[in-house]
C-alpha positions, 0 to 999 in steps of 0.5 A: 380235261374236257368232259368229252374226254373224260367220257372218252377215257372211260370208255377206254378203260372199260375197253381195257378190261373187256379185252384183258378179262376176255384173255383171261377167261378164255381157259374156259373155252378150250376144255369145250373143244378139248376132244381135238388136239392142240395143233388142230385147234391151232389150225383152226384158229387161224382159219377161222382167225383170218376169216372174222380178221377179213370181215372187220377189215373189210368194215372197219378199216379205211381203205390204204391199209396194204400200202403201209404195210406192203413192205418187204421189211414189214411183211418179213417182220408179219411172217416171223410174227405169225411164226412165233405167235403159232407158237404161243397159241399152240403151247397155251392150248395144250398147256390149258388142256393138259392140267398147266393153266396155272403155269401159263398164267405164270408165262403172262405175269413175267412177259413183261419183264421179259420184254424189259430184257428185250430191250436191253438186249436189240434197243440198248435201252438202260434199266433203273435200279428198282427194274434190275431188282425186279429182273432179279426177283423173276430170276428167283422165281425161275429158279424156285419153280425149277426145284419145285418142278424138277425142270424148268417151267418150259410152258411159263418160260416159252409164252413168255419169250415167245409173246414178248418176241412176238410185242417186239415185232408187232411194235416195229411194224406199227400196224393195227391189230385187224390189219395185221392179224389178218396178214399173219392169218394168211401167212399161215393159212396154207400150213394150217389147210395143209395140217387138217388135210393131212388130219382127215387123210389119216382119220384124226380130224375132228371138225365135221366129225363129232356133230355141228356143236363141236364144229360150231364151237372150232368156228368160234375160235376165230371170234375168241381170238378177234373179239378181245383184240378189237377191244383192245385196239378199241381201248389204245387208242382211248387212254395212254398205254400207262393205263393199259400197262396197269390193267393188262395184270388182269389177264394172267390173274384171273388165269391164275385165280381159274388154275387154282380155284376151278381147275383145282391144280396144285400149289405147293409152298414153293410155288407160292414163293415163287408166284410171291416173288414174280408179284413182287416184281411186278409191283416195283416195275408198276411203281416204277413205270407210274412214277417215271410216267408222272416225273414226264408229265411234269416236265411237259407241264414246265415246258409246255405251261398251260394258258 
């Protein structure tokens, strides 16, 4: 490896973990502009989402981009995508802002297992053993925290579904990240002008209201949600998604190390165990991924000898 890319694939790994720790801090925000409810700042997420997305795309992206994404196919898979995104933003904004941060970070440890399903279920993909037991660990997990809770962690369980539906959807269409949030932008753009209308007709609209800090602050949940993926779009394309396999962790962690320690929620001897076993499982998958990733690197190197 040349030192050109060795200072290349440094740089990728610091845009890595700039992106994950941006997600993972981001519970902090949200108490910031807390007097609003979840579906206005949803709302305003994505107004203000499409207007930094339009920014960058008008900067940064080469021209050509709406032809490779124009299709009918890609712009039905962008509309469920937006769908399904609204969701999780929704749901993890009134999670963190209800007392549930913790949970949430529960939500991001098990998407990738989640995703793992996915694939066997749409892509007829076959798992190892070391993954079956992993499935099955997160399985216990579920289990434990439902009797824990009394029902089960819906909050964990819908981010999870919905963020693993919502990778499914965007690998398919394999466009880049400010290309395609701006199209699920705009395709949620009218529901979500409509919402605030609705807001201010009725009184509860809080972005003009309660001072320029707070309305400031709404503006910024477009930086919030595009900063972290321009970091991450910067970092794909610098180091193997291997890498970025291992560091996205650092996300749903320091989400989890918040819930605990700042935000001060409980953790009962149950949720422990059930954190413990989703750990776990996350452990094997990550051994799992490194050494199927490694036994390919050689096979490469047989077939394709250097020299």
């Amino acid at each position: 490896m040349s030192a050109e890319e060795r200072t290349r694939g440094r740089r990728g790994l610091v845009y890595g973990l700039a992106a994950y720790v941006c997600w993972g801090i981001v519970p902090l925000f949200w108490p910031l502009v807390s007097r609003a409810t979840a579906l206005e700042l949803l709302a305003q997420r994505v107004i203000w989402s499409l207007a930094v997305s339009v920014v960058l795309l008008l900067t940064t992206v080469p021209r050509g981009w709406w032809g490779r994404l124009r299709s009918t196919r890609n712009l039905a898979m962008l509309a469920l995508a937006a769908a399904v995104i609204s969701v999780n933003w929704g749901l993890y904004i009134w999670g963190v802002n209800h007392g549930h941060v913790v949970e949430t970070a529960l939500g991001y440890y098990i998407n990738p297992i989640l995703s793992i399903l996915l694939g066997v279920v749409l892509l007829k993909e076959r798992l190892g053993r070391l993954q079956w037991i992993a499935v099955g660990l997160a399985a216990l997990a579920v289990v434990v925290l439902t009797v824990d809770y009394g029902h089960p962690p819906w909050i964990a369980l819908t981010l999870a579904v919905s963020f693993a539906t919502y990778g499914f959807l965007k690998k398919k269409v394999n466009g880049g990240a400010v290309e395609t949030l701006t199209v699920e932008s705009a395709i949620l753009l009218l529901p979500a002008v409509g919402y605030l209308v609705y807001l201010e007709s009725v009184g509860g609209l809080t972005f003009g209201h309660l001072g320029l800090g707070h309305s400031l602050l709404l503006m910024s949940t477009g930086l919030v949600t595009a900063i972290p993926l321009l970091f991450f779009a910067a970092a794909s394309t610098r180091v193997p998604l291997s890498t970025l396999g291992l560091i996205q962790y650092v996300a749903p962690t320091a989400q989890f190390l918040l819930g605990v320690w700042y935000f001060h929620e409980v953790m009962s001897p149950a949720r422990w165990i059930g954190f413990s076993c989703v750990w776990v499982a996350l452990m094997m998958l990550t051994g799992a991924g490194i050494a199927r990733s490694g036994a390919v690197r050689r096979a490469r190197a047989v077939v394709e000898p250097v020299g």
